[in-house]
N, C-alpha and C positions, 0 to 999 in steps of 0.2 A: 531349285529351292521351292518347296511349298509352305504356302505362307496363308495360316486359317487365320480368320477375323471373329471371334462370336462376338454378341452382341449382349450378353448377360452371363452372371457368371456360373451358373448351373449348363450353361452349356462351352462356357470357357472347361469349365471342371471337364465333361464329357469328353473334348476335342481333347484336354492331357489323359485322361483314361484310354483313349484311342492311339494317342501319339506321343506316348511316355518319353520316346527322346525329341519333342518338341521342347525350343529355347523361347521362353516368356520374353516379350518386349513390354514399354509399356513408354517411357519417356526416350528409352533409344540409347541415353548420354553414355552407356557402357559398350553396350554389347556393338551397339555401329563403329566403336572407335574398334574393336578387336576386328570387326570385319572389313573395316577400312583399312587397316595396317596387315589386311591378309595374313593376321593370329589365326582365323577360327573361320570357317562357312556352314555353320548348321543347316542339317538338310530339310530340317523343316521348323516354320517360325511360327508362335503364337501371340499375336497380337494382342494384348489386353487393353487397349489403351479407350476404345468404347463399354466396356462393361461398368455398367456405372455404379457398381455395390462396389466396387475397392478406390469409388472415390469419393467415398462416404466418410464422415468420420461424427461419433458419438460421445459425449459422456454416460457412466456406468457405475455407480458405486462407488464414489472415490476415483474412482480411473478415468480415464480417456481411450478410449479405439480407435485407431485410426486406419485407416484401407491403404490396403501395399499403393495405390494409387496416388494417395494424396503428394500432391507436389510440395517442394521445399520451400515457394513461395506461399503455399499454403497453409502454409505450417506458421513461416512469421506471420504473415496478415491475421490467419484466425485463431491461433494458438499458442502465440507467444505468452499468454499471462496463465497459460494452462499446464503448458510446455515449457519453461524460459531457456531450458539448458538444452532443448532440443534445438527452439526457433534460435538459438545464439549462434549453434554447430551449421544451422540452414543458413545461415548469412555466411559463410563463408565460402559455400559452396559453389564454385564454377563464376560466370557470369550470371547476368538478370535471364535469357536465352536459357542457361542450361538449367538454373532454378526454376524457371516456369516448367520445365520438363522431368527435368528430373525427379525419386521419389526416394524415399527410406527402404521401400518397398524395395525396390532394386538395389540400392545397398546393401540390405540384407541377404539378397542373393547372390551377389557378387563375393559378401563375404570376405572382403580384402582387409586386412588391420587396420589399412589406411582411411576407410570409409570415415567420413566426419559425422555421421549420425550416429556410428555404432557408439562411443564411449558416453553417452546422456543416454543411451538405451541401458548399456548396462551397469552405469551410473544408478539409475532408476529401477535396475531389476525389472525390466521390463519380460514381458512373456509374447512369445512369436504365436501367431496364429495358422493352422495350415489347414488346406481345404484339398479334399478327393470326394468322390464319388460316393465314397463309404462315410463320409463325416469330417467331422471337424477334432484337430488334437491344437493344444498348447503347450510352447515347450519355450520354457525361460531362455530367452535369450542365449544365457552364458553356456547354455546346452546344445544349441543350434546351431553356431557358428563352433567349426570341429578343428577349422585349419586356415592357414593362406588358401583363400576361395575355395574354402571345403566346407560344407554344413547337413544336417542333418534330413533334408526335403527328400522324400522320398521321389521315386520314378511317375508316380503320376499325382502327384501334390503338387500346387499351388501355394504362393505366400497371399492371402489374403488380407491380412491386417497385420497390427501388433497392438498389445493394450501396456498401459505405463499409469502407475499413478499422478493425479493430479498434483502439480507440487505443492506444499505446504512450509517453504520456506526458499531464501536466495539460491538459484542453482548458476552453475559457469561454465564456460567450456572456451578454450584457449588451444591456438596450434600453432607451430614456428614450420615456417614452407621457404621455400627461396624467393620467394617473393610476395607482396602483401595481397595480390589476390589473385583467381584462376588457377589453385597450385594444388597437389599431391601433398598430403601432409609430408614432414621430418615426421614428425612428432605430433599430438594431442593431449590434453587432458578433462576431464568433464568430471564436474563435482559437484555433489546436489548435497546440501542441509536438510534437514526433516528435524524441526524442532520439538515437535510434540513427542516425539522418540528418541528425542538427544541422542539422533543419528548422524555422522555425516560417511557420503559414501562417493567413492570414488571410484576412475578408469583409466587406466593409461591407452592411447590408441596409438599405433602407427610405430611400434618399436617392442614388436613380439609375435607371433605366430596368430594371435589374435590377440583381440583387446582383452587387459590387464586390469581386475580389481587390484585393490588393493589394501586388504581389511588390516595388518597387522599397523600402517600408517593410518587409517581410518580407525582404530582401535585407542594408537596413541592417542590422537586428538582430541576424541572422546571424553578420554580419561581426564585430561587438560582442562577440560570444559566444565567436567562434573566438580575435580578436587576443585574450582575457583569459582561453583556457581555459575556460571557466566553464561550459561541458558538464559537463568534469572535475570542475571543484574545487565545482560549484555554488557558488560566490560571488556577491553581489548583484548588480544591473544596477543603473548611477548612476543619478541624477536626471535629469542630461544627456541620455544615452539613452532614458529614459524620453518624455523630453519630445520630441524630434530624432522619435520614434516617431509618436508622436500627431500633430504635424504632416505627416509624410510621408503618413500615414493620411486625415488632412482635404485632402490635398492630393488625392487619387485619387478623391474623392467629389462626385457632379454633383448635387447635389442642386436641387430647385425647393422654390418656396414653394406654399405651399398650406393646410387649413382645418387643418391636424395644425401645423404649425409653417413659420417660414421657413426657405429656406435657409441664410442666416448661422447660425440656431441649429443649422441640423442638422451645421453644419461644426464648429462648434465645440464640442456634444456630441458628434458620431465623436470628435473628437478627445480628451476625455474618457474615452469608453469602454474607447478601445485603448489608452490609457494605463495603465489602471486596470485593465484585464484580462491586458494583460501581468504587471504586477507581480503580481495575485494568481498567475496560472499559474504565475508563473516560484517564487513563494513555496513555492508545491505542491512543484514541484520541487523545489528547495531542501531542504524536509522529508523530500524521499523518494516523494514520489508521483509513481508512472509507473503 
């Protein structure tokens, strides 16, 4: 196995221009489990874990950018009030150990449904950033990730950041696992509000080939919000609603069975989820939190 280390990311870029079937590390928490369990022995590894531009992270216009580096402890400590639904999805992840290490960045490349970052990513309509030799492209999230760990990166592209707007109102993110921490999702859901656009936008994770918006339930609610006002007056959202939600939500969900849970259960926890994380967000609101 050869194993390059650069030291910046201009020449991290170079070293995949050279070594197009070179496997990116950077926090480890995936790729050593597949090599550990002798899934996978890539013949040649690239290190990114000193380049220090993807462990950078910016405000931009309304946005945030953050570097495929940035760890998931990172993200709560300095991002939570920028991020909420992202730093919500990071508190679940792994142990304190695999948070320090781990990154979105690598989620992103792994690309598995199950990723607890991915559904606040494309919750957010976030936009993936990638980096080669010849430049830099951006490509919406819900374009990038193509399959179960299939995505769009080409042979000698790098994930170098992602950018995500700042949020501008309550966002949530909820998972049902076999146990209350260190777990694989069953299931996921991440739901961001945007009141200045009486938007609300949603994702299902962990119960389809990749993470699941969900606009036709996200459309409902909408509608819910405008015919009562209730941008305005923040007024409750009925029972009715509530539930009308959760089903539209388990409607859009393909989920399979498998060693985590069946299908049936994962339909009918989304539909828990969204239920239930609406009304907290919308409570937030309610109180005042944007």
């Amino acid at each position: 196995m050869e194993f390059l280390r650069p030291p910046s990311l201009h020449e991290a870029l170079e070293a995949k221009a050279a070594h197009p079937e070179a496997v990116p590390i950077s926090g480890g928490t995936d790729l050593m489990v597949e090599i550990n369990f002798d899934r996978g022995r890539p013949e040649t590894v690239l290190d990114l874990s000193r380049v220090p531009e993807l462990a950078e992270w910016e405000r931009e216009n309304g946005h945030v950018r953050v570097g495929a580096g940035v760890t998931y402890e990172r993200i709560i400590a300095e991002l939570g009030e920028a991020l909420p639904g992202l730093a919500m999805a990071s508190r679940t992840v792994g142990s304190p150990q695999i948070r320090n290490r781990g990154t979105v960045g690598g989620n992103l490349g792994t690309s598995s449904p199950a990723g607890d970052g991915l559904p606040p990513l494309y919750a957010s309509e976030a936009e993936v950033e990638l980096s080669s030799t010849g430049g830099t492209r951006r490509v919406p999230v819900s374009e990038f990730v193509t399959g179960p760990k299939r995505n769009a990166l080409r042979p000698d592209e790098l994930i170098s950041a992602f950018r995500m707007p700042r949020a501008t109102g309550p966002q949530q993110y909820a998972k049902v696992g076999t146990r209350n921490a260190m777990v694989i999702a069953v299931c996921s859901f991440g739901l961001a509000l945007c009141p200045e656009r009486g938007r609300v936008e949603a994702c299902i994770g962990s119960a389809g080939p990749t993470p699941i918006r969900t606009p036709e339930a996200e459309r409902f609610v909408e509608g819910v919000m405008e015919e009562g006002g209730l941008w305005e007056t923040r007024g409750p959202i009925g029972d009715a609603a509530l539930r009308r939600f959760g089903e539209m939500v388990q409607a859009a969900a393909r989920p399979i069975d498998d060693v985590r849970g069946t299908a049936a259960y994962r339909v009918h926890a989304i539909g828990v989820l969204a239920r239930r994380s609406l009304g907290w967000a919308w409570d937030e609101y309610r109180r005042g939190g944007e």
